[in-house]
N, CA, C and O atoms as a GROMACS GRO file, in nm:
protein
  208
    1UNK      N    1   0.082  -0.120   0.000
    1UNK     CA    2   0.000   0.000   0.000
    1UNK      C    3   0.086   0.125   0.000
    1UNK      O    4   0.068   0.221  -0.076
    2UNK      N    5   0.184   0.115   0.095
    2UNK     CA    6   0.293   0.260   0.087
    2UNK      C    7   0.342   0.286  -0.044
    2UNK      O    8   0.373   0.404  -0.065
    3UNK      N    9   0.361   0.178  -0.163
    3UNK     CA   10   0.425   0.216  -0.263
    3UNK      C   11   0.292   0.263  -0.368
    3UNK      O   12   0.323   0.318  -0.474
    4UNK      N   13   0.149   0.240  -0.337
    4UNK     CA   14   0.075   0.279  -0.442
    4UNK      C   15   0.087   0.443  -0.409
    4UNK      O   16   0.107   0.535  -0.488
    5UNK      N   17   0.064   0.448  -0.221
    5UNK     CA   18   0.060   0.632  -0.180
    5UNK      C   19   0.184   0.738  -0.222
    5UNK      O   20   0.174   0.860  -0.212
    6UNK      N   21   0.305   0.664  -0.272
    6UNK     CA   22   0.381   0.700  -0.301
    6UNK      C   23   0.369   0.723  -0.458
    6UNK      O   24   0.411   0.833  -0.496
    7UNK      N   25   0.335   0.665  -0.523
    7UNK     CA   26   0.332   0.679  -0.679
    7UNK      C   27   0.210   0.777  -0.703
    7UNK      O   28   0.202   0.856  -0.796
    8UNK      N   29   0.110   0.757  -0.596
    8UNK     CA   30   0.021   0.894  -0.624
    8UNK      C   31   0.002   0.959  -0.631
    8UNK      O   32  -0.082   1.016  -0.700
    9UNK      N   33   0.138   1.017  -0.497
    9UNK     CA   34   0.094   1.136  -0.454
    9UNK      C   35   0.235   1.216  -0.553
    9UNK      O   36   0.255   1.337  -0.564
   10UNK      N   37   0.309   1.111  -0.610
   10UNK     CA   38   0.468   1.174  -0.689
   10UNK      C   39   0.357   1.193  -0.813
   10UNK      O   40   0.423   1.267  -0.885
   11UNK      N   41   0.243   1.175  -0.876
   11UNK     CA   42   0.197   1.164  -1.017
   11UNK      C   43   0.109   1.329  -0.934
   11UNK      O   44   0.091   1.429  -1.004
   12UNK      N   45   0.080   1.327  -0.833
   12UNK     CA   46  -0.045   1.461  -0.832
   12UNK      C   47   0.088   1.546  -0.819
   12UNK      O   48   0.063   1.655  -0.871
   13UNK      N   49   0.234   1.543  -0.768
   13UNK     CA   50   0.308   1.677  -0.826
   13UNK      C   51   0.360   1.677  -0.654
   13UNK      O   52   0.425   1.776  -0.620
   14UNK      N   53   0.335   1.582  -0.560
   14UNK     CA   54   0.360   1.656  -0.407
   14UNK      C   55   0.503   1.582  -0.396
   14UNK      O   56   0.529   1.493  -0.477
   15UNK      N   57   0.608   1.624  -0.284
   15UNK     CA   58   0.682   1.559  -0.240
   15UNK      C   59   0.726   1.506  -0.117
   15UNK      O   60   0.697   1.548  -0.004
   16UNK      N   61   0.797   1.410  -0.148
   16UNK     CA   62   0.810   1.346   0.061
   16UNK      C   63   0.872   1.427   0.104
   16UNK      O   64   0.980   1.456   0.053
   17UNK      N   65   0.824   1.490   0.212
   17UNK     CA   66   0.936   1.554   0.290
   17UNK      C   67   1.020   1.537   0.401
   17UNK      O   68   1.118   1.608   0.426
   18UNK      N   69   0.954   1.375   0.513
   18UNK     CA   70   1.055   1.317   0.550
   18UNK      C   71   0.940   1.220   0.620
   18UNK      O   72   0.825   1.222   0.576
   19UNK      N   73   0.978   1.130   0.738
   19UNK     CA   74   0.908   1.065   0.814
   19UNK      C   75   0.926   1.089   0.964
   19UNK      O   76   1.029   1.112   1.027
   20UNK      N   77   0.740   1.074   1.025
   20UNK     CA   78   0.769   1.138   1.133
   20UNK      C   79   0.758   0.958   1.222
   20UNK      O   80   0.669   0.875   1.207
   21UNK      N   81   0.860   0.951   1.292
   21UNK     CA   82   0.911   0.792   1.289
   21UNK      C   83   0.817   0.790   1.458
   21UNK      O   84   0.824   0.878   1.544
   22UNK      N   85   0.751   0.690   1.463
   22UNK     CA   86   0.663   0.651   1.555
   22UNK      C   87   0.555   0.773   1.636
   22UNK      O   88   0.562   0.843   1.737
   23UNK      N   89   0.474   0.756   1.545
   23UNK     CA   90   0.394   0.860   1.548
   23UNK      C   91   0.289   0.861   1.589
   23UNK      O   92   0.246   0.952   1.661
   24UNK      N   93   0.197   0.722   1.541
   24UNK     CA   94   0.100   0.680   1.555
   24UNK      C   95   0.052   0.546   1.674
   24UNK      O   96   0.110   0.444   1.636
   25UNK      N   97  -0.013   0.523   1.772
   25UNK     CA   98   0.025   0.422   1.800
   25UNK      C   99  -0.118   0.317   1.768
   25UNK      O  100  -0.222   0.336   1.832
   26UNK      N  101  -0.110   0.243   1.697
   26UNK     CA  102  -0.198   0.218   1.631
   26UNK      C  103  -0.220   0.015   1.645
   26UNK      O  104  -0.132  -0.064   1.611
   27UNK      N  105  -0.332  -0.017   1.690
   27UNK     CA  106  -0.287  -0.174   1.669
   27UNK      C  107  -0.198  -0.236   1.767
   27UNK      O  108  -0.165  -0.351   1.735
   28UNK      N  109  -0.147  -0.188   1.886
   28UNK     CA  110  -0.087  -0.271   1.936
   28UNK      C  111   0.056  -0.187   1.918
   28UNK      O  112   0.118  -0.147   2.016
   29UNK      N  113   0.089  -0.171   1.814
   29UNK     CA  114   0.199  -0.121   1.753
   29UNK      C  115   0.231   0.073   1.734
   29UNK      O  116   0.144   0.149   1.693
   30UNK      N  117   0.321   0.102   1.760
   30UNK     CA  118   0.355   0.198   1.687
   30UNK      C  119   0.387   0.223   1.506
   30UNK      O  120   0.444   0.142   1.433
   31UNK      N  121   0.340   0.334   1.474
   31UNK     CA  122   0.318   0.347   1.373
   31UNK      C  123   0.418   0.460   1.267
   31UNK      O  124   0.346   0.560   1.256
   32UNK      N  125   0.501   0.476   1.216
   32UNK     CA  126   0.536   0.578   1.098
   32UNK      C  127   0.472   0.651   1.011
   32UNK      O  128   0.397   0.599   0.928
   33UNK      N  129   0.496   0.794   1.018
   33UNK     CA  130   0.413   0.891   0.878
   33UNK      C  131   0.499   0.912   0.835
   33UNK      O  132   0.613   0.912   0.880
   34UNK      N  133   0.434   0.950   0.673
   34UNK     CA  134   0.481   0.983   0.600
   34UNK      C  135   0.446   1.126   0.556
   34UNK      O  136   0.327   1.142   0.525
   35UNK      N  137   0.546   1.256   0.545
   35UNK     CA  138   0.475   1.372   0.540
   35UNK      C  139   0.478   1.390   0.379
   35UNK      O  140   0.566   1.324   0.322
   36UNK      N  141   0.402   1.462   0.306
   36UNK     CA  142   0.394   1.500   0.147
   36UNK      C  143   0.323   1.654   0.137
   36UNK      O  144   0.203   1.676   0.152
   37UNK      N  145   0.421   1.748   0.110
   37UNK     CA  146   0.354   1.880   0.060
   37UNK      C  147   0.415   1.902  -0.071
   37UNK      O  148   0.507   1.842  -0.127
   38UNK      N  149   0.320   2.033  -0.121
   38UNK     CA  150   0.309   2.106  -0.262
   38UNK      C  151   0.357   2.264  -0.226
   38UNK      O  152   0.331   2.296  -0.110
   39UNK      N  153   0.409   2.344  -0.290
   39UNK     CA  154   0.428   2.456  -0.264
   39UNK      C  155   0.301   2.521  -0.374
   39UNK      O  156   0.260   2.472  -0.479
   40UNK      N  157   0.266   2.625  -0.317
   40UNK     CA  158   0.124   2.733  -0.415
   40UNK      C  159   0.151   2.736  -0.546
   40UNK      O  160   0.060   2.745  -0.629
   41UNK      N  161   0.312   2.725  -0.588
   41UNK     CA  162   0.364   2.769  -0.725
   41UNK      C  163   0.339   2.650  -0.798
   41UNK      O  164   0.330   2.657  -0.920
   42UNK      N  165   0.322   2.513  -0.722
   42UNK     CA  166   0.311   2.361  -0.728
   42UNK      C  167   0.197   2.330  -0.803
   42UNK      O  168   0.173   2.297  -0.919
   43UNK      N  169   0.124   2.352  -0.683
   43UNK     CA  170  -0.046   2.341  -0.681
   43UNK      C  171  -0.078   2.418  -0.805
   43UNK      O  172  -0.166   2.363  -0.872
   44UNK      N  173  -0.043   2.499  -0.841
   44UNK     CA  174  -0.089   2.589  -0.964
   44UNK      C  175  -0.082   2.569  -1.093
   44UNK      O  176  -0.172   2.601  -1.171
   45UNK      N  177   0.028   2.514  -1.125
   45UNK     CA  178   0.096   2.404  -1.207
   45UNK      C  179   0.055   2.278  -1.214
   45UNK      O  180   0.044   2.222  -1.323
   46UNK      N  181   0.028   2.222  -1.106
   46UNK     CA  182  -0.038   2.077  -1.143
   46UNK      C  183  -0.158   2.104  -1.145
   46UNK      O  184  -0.211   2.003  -1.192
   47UNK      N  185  -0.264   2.208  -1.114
   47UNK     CA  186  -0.392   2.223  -1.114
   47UNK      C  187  -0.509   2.247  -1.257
   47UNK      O  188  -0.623   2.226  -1.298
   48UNK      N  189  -0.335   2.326  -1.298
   48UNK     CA  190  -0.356   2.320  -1.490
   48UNK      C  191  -0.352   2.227  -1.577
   48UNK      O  192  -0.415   2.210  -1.681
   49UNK      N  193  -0.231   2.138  -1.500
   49UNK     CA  194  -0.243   1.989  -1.612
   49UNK      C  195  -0.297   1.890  -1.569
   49UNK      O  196  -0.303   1.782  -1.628
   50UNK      N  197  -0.352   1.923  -1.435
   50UNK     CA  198  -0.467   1.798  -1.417
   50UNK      C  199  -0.636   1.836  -1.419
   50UNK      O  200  -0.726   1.770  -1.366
   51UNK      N  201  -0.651   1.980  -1.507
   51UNK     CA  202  -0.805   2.058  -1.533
   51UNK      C  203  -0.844   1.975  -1.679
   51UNK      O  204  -0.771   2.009  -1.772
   52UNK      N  205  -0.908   1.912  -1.700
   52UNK     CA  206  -0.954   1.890  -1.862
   52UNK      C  207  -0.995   2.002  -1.929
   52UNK      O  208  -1.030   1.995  -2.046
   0.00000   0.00000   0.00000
């Protein structure tokens, strides 16, 4: 599943910006995020080539 959120979110234009390492505690378990932002100049640009 991490590698589909990864190919998705690299095709909508965002990037990883790092991991926030046990973050979540989820299940028994602790959990890892993954952070992904766009800058405005980003968003603007991909907003055009992903408008039909």
């Amino acid at each position: 599943m991490a590698s589909r959120i990864r190919r998705l979110t690299a095709a909508a234009g965002m990037v990883e910006e790092g991991t926030i390492r046990e973050h979540i505690f989820k299940a028994g378990r602790w959990r890892d995020s993954v952070v992904h932002a766009m800058l405005d100049r980003e968003w603007a640009a991909a907003s055009k080539r992903l408008t039909p």
